[in-house]
C-alpha positions as a Python dict, from the first residue, in 0.01 Angstrom:
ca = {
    (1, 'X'): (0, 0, 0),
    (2, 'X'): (352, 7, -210),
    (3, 'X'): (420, 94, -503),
    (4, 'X'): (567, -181, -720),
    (5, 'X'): (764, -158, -1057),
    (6, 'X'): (899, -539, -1212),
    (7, 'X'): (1289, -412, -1202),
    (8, 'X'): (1517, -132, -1179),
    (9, 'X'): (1725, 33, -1457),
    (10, 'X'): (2122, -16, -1295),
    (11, 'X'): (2286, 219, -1530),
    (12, 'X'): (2131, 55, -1814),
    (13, 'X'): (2127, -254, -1633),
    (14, 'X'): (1837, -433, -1572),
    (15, 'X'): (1802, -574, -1230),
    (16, 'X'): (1454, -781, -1170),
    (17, 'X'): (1237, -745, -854),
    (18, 'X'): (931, -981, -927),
    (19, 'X'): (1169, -1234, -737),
    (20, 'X'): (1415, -1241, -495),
    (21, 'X'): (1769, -1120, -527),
    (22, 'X'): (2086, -1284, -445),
    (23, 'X'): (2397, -961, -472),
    (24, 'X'): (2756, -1112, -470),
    (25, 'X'): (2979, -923, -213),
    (26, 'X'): (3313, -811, -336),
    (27, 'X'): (3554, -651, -47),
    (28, 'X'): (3827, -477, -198),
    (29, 'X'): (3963, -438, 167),
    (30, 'X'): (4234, -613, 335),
    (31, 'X'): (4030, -637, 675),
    (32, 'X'): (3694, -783, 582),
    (33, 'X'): (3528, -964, 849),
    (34, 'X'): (3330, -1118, 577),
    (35, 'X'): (3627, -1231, 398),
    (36, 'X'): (3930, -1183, 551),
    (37, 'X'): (4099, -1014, 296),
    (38, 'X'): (4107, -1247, 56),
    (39, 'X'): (3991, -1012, -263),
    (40, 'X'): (4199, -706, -217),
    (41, 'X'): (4364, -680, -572),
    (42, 'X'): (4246, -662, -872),
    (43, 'X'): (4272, -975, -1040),
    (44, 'X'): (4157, -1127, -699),
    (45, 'X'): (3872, -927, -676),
    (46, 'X'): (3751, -960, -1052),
    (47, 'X'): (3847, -1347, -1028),
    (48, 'X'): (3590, -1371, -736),
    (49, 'X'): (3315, -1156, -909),
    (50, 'X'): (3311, -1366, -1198),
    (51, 'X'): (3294, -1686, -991),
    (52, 'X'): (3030, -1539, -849),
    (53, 'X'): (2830, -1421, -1176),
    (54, 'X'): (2887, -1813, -1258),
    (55, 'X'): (2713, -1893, -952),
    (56, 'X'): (2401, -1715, -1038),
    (57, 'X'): (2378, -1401, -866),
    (58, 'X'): (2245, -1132, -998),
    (59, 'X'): (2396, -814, -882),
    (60, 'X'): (2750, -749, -751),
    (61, 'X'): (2829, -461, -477),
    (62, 'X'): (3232, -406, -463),
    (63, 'X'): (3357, -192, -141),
    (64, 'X'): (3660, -67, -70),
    (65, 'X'): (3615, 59, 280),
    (66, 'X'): (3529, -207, 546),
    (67, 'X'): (3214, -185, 752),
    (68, 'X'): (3303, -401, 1069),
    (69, 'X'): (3275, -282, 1384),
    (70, 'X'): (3574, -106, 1520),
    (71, 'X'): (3694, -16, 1141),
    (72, 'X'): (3836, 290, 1087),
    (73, 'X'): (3747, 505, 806),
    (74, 'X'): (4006, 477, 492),
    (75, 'X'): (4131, 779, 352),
    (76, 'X'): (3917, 888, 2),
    (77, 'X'): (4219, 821, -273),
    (78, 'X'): (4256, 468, -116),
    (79, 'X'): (3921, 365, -165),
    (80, 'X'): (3908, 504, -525),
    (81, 'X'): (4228, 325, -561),
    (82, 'X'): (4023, 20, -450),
    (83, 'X'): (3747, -6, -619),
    (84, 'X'): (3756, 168, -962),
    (85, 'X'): (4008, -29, -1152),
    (86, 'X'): (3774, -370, -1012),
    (87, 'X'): (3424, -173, -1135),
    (88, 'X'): (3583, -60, -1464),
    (89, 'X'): (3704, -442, -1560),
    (90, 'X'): (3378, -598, -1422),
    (91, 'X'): (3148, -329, -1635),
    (92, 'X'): (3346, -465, -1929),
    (93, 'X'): (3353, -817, -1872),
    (94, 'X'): (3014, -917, -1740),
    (95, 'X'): (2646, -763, -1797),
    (96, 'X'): (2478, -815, -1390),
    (97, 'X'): (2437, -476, -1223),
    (98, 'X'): (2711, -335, -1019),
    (99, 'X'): (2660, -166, -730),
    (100, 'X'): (2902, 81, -525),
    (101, 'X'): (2925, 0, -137),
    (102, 'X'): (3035, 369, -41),
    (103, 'X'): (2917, 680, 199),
    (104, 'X'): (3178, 881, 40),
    (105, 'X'): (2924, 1147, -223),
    (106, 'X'): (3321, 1173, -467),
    (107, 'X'): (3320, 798, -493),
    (108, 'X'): (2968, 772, -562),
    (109, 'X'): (3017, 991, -837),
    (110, 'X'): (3341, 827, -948),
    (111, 'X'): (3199, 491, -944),
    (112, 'X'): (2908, 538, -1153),
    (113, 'X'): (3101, 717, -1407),
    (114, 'X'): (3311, 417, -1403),
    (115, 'X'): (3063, 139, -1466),
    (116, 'X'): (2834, 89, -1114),
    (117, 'X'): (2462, 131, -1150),
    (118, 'X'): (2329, 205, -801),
    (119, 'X'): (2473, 299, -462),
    (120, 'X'): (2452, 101, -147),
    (121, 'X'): (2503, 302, 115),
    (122, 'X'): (2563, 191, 510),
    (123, 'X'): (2503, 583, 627),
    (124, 'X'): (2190, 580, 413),
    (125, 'X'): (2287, 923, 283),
    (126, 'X'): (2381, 1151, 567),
    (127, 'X'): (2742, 1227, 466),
    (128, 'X'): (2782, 1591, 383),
    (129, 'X'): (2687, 1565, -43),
    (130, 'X'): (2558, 1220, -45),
    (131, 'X'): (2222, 1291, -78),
    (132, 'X'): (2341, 1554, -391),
    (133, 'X'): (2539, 1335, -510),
    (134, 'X'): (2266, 1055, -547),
    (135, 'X'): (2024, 1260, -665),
    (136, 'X'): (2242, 1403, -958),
    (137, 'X'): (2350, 1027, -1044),
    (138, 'X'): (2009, 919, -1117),
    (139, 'X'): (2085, 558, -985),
    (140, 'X'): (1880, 363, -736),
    (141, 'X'): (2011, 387, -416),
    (142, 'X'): (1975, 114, -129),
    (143, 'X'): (1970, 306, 251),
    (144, 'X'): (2096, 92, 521),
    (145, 'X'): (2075, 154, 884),
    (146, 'X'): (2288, 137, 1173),
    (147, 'X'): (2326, 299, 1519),
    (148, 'X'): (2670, 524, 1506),
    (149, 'X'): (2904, 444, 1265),
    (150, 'X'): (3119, 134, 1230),
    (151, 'X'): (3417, 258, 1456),
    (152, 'X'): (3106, 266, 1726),
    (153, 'X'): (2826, 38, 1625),
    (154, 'X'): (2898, -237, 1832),
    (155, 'X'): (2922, -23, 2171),
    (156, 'X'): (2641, -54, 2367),
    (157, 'X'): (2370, -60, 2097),
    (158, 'X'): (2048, 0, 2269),
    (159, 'X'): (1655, -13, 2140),
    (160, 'X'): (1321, -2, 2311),
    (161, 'X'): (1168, -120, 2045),
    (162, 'X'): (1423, -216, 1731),
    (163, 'X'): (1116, -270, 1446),
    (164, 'X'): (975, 67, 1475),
    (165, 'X'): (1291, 267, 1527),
    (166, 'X'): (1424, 70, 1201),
    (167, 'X'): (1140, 183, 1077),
    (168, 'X'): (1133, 550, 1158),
    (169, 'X'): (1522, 568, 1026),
    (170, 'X'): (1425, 483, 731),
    (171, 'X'): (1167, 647, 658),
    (172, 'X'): (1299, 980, 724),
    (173, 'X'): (1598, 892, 505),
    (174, 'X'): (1348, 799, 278),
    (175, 'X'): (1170, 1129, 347),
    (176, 'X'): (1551, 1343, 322),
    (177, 'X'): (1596, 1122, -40),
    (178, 'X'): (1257, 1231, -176),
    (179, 'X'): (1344, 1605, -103),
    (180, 'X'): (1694, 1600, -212),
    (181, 'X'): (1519, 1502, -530),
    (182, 'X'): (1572, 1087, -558),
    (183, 'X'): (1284, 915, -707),
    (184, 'X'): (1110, 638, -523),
    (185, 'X'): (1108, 299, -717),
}
């Protein structure tokens, strides 16, 4: 029915899938709801990684944009600001995958060139030059799904029937990847 492979290459990275996978948030933000804040400089942030990597998980996503509902959407320079000087000193100083936690297609790019091995993205692709963008990076990309954006995606969310319209999302994003030329893994 799927097709399997045993792990993904993370910008030379190996990251393992014949077993579950525990990733290792790191909020570069100073108005996490998951946090609170607490990571939003650098040594913070790289402090808390490395605790992490200590605690055994195996791949850590840094953001610097916050997802909660009613966020509003940080200008591009800040998030680079954010989260390249925390990928660039966690590329050197530990050997787990790295993901970037971005919809942004420049900070995609910018991340990867600066150490992160796959994209996690909350829009699944549909910022303008995402889906580019991914496909030129040649990293594995994770598609999320959510109804509006985060300003919005806590106002009246609605389904008649939340599996299959899950579903359907993501398999046209899926579908838009596969065109844009992203390989399935």
């Amino acid at each position: 029915m799927f097709d399997t492979i045993q792990q993904l290459d993370c910008g030379g990275r190996p990251l393992r899938l014949d077993r579950p996978q525990v990733m290792g948030i790191v909020n570069v933000t100073p108005d996490s709801f998951s946090d609170g804040g607490q990571h939003d400089s650098l040594d913070a942030a790289v402090a808390h990684a490395l605790k992490l990597v200590e605690e055994g998980v195996d791949l850590l996503d840094v953001g610097g944009e916050s997802t909660r509902p009613g966020a509003a959407e940080v200008p591009l320079e800040e998030e680079l600001r954010r989260v390249l000087p925390v990928i660039e000193r966690l590329a050197r100083e530990t050997s787990v995958p790295i993901s970037i936690d971005t919809c942004k297609p420049e900070v995609m790019r910018a991340a990867v060139a600066a150490g992160a091995g796959m994209i996690n993205d909350v829009y699944a692709l549909r910022r303008e030059g995402a889906l580019d963008a991914a496909a030129a990076l040649g990293v594995p990309v994770v598609l999320m799904h959510m109804q509006g954006e985060p300003r919005s995606m806590q106002q009246a969310p609605h389904y008649e029937d939340v599996v299959g319209e899950v579903h359907r999302f993501l398999a046209e994003r899926l579908f838009a990847a596969e065109m844009a030329g992203i390989a399935r893994r």
